[in-house]
C-alpha positions in Angstrom: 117.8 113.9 116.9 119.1 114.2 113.5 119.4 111.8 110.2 122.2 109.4 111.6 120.2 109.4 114.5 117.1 107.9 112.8 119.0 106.0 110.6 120.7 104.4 113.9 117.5 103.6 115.6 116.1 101.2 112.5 119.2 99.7 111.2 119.8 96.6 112.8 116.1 96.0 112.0 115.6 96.3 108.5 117.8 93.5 106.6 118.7 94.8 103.4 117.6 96.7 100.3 114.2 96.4 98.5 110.9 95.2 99.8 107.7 96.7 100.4 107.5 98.9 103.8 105.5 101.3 105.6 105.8 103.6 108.4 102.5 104.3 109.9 102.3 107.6 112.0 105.1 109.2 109.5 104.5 113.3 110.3 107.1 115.2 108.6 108.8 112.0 107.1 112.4 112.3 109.5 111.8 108.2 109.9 110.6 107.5 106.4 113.9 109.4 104.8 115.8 107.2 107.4 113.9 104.0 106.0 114.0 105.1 102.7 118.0 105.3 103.1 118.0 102.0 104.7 115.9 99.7 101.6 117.1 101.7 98.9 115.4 103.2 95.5 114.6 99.1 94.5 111.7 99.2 97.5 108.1 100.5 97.3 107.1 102.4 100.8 104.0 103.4 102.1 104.2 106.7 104.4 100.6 106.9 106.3 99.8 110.0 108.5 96.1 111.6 109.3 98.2 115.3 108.5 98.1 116.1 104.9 100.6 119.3 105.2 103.0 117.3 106.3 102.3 114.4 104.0 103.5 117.1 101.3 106.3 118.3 103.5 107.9 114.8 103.3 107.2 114.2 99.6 108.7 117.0 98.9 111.7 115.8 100.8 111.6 112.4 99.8 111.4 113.2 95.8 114.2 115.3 96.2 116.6 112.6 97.5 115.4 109.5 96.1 113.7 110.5 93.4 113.3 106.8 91.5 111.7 105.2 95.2 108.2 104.8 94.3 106.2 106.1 97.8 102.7 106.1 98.3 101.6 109.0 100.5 98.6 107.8 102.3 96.1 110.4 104.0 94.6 108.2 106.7 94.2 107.2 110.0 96.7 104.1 110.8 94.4 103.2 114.1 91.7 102.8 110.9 91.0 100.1 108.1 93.9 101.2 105.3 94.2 98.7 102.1 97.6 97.7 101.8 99.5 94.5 99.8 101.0 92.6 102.4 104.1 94.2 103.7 107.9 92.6 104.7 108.1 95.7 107.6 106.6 98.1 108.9 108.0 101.0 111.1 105.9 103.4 113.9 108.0 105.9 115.0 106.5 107.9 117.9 103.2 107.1 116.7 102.2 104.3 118.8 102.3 106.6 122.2 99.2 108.1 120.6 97.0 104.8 120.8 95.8 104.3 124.1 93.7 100.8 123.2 96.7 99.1 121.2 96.1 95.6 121.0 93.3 96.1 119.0 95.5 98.5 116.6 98.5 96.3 117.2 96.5 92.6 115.6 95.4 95.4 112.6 98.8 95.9 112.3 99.9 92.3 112.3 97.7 91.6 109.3 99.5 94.2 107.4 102.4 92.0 107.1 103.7 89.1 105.6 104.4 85.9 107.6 107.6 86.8 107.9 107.0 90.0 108.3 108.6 92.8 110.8 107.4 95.8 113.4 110.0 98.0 114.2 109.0 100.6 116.9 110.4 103.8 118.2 109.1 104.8 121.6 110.1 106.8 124.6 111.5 104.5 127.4 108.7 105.3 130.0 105.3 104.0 131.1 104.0 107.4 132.0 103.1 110.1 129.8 102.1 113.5 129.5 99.6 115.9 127.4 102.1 115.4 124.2 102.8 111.8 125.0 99.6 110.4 126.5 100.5 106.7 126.5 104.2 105.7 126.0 105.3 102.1 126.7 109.0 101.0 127.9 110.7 98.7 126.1 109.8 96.3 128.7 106.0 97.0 128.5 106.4 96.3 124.5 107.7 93.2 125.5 105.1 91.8 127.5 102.4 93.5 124.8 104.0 92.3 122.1 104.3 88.9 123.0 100.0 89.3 123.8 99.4 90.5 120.8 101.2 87.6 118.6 104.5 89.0 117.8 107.6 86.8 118.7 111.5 87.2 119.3 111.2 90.9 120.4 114.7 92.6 120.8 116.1 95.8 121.7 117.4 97.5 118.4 119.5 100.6 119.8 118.4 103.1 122.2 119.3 107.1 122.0 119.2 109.6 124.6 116.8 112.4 125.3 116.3 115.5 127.5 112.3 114.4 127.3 110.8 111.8 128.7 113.9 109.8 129.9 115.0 108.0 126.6 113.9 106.4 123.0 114.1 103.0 122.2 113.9 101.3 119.5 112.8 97.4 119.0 112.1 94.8 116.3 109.3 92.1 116.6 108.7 89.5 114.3 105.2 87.8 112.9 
């Protein structure tokens, strides 16, 4: 996948410019350049990732294209306790597949955000995994976990093809 491709994943989900996001699980920062794109330099984002190399990596990257959007890099582990002001979205972008107990993560996350707030998620469209992708969820399994876990009006953002794993999806759900 490239930029566009990112970009087209998170669109429909994120409903204008400014706000306060994070993406949680944000490695090398592809998905946080695409939200940073998407809510413009007038937003404050949070990028949270357990990998400090690529932490930098991204800052780098980010500074470099929008260098007035104020981001907090954040060295921690998003499955963990992390102080954050209450946020109007959040995105985990291949990240979730890592969690294998995620309705305890998934209500942490929930008190992250706003009352209005939103969870975008990218996943591969599968219910089995592998050593690299130990517990993906369909879109249909986010669904039903979704709705468990408090979120409502779950939808199907866009989906985009891959030669792994079947597919990615990518879905909104609402507080």
């Amino acid at each position: 996948m490239n930029h566009a491709d990112h970009v087209a994943l998170l669109e429909k989900g994120v409903p204008g410019t400014g706000g306060l996001w994070a993406d949680f699980g944000s490695g090398r920062g592809a998905f946080t350049l695409a939200l940073a794109e998407l809510v413009g330099q007038d937003a404050v984002l949070y990028s949270v990732d357990r990998n400090q190399a690529a932490l930098q990596h991204q800052e780098r990257i980010l500074q470099a294209r929008f260098p007035n959007l104020e981001v907090h890099y954040l060295h921690r582990d998003f499955t963990q306790p992390i102080g954050l002001p209450p946020l109007d979205g959040l995105i985990m972008a291949n990240s979730l597949h890592f969690v294998k107990d995620k309705d305890q993560v998934l209500h942490a996350i929930r008190g992250h955000l706003k009352p209005d707030g939103r969870l975008i998620i990218v996943e591969y469209d599968v219910d089995s995994g592998n050593r690299w992708v130990p517990h993906p969820l369909s879109f249909t399994s986010w669904q039903r976990l979704a709705d468990k876990v408090g979120f409502r009006q779950t939808r199907l953002l866009a989906t985009h093809p891959s030669s792994f794993l079947k597919g990615f999806y990518a879905a909104l759900s609402l507080i």
